[in-house]
N, C-alpha and C positions, 0 to 999 in steps of 0.2 A: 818636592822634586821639581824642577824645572830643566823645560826641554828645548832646546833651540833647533829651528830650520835652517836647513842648507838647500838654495833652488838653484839650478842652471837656466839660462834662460835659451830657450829654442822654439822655433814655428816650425809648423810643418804643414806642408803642400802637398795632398795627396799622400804618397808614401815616399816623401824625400823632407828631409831635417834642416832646416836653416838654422846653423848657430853662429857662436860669434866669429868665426873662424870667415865664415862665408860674407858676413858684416865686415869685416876689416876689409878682406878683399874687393866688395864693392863702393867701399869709403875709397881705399886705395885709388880706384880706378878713377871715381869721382874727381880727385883731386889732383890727381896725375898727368890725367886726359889722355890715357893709354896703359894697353895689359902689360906691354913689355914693362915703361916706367914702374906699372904696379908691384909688378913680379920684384922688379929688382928691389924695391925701398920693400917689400915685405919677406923679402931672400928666399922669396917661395919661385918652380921653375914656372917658366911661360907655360909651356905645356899643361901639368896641373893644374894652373888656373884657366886657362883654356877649356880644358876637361871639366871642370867644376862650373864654368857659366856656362857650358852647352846641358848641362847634368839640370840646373835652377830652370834655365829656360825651358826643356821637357815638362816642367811641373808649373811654372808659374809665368811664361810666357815673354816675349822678348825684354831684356835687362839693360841690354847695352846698343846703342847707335854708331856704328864706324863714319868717319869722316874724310876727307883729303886732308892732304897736309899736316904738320905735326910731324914730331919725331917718328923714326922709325916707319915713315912712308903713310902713318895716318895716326888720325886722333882717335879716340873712344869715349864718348857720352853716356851717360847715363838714361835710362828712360825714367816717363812717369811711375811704369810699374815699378820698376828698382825703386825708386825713391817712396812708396807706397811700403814696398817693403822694410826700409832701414827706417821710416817713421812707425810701423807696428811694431818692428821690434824692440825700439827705443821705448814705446810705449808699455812693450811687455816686461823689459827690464827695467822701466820705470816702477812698475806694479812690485814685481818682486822684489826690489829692493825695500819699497815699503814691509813687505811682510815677512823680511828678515830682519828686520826691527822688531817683529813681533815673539815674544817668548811664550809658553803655554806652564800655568799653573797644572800640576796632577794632586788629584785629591783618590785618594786609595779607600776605599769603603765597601759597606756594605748594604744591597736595599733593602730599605725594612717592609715600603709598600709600593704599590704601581695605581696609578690612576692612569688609563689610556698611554701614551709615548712618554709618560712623565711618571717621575720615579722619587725619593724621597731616600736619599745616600747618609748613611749616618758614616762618618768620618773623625780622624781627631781633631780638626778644627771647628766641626758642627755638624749638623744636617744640613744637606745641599740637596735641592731640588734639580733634577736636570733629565734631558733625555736621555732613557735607560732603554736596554736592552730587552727582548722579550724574555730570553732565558737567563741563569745566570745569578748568583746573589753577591757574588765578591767584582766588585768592578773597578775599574779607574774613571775618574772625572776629569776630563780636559777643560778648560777655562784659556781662553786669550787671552792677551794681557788688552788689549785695545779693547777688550768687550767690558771690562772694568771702569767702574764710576766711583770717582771717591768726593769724599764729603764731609763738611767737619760732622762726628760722630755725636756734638750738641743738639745737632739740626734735627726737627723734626722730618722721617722719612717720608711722611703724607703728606707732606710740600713739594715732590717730587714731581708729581702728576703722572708718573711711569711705573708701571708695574715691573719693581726687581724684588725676584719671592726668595734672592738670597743677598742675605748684609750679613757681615763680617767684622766686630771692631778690632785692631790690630794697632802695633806699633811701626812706624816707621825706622827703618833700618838701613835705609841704602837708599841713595838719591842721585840719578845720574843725568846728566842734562844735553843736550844737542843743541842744535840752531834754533830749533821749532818746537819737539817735541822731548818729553822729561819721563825717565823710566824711574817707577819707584816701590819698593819692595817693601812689603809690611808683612809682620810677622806675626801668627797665629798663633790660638791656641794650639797646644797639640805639637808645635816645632813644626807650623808649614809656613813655607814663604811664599805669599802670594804676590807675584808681579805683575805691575801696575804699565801701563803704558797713557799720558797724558800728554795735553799741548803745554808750553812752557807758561802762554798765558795762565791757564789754568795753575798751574804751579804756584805763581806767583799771586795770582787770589787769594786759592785757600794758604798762601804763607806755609806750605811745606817743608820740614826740616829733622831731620835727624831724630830720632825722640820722641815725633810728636804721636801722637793719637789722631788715628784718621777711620773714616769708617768708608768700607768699601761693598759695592752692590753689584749684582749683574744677575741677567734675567735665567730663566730657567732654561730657556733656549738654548741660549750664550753654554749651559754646561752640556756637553756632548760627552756618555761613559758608553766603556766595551768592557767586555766579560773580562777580569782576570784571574789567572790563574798562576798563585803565587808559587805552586810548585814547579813551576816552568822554567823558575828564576835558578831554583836550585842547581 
């Protein structure tokens, strides 16, 4: 089973929410060189936007600079802070975009033992080493796909020099590729598809293809499991 996420991306100041809404508005403004201009090219009224940079400024401190001249009897600037702002959040939506690229394998098991925060999941693709819960014997296994290392499955693993206390050999099934990076989905024992997240280089090494045989690794950290409770579902 594989799960994909959905993020919105929002800051918050205090107890007030910047989302994109409040970003368009001060892009607007930026580029307008007035609230009136902004209001209109965003068909939102003067007044609410009005209302909404006196609302940011209470939280985050003066946004905007009025000027002479310019339409409408003056211009409007932008400050340092505003631009402080529309650079974190670009940054935050740069974040989350990344890791909506990312998909999570579930591995559905059972623990057979616990050594301290580490647990020992017997599943139908194998036994999976991961962080396990204190109570509980029936769990799920979450895996990222970017926590995923693949490998030709010839290769000796203790040339790796990294401790992954779980390897999996699998067929390759699905290969899907971007500008940068190449998602790739290999199929288990058991009927699990584990998904892969790589850079294209990488792709293009190990010569990735349809078919092929790949062996995949990831550490026992990388598996994070919660109690399940299969009659829940019913």
């Amino acid at each position: 089973m594989t799960m994909e996420k959905g993020y919105k991306t929002e800051l918050t100041a205090d107890e007030t929410t910047i989302d994109r809404r409040d970003v368009e508005m001060l892009e607007a403004i930026d580029r307008y060189g007035s609230l009136h201009a902004a209001s209109e090219a965003l068909g939102r009224s003067y007044a609410h936007l009005q209302r909404r940079v006196v609302e940011l400024e209470d939280a985050l401190g003066s946004l905007t600079e009025r000027h002479r001249g310019g339409r409408n009897g003056g211009g409007t600037e932008l400050t340092a802070t505003a631009r402080e702002v529309l650079q974190a959040f670009k940054r935050h939506e740069t974040e989350l975009e990344g890791l909506t690229r990312v998909t999570e394998t579930v591995f559905t098991g059972t623990v057979q033992d616990r050594t301290g925060e580490l647990g020992t999941v017997a599943t139908p693709a194998g036994p999976v080493v991961a962080l396990v819960p204190d109570e509980g014997e029936t769990v799920q296994v979450t895996v990222r796909s970017d926590a995923v290392v693949l490998a030709d499955p010839t290769q000796d693993p203790q040339t790796d020099h990294v401790s992954f206390r779980n390897r999996f050999v699998g067929t390759v099934t699905a290969v899907e590729t971007a500008e940068a990076i190449a998602s790739v989905t290999l199929e288990l024992e058991g009927d699990v598809s584990l998904q892969t997240l790589i850079t294209r280089s990488s792709l293009e090494d190990l010569d990735i293809a349809v078919g092929d045989s790949m062996a995949a690794s990831f550490k026992a950290t990388a598996a994070r499991a919660i109690a399940h409770d299969p009659a829940s579902l019913d």
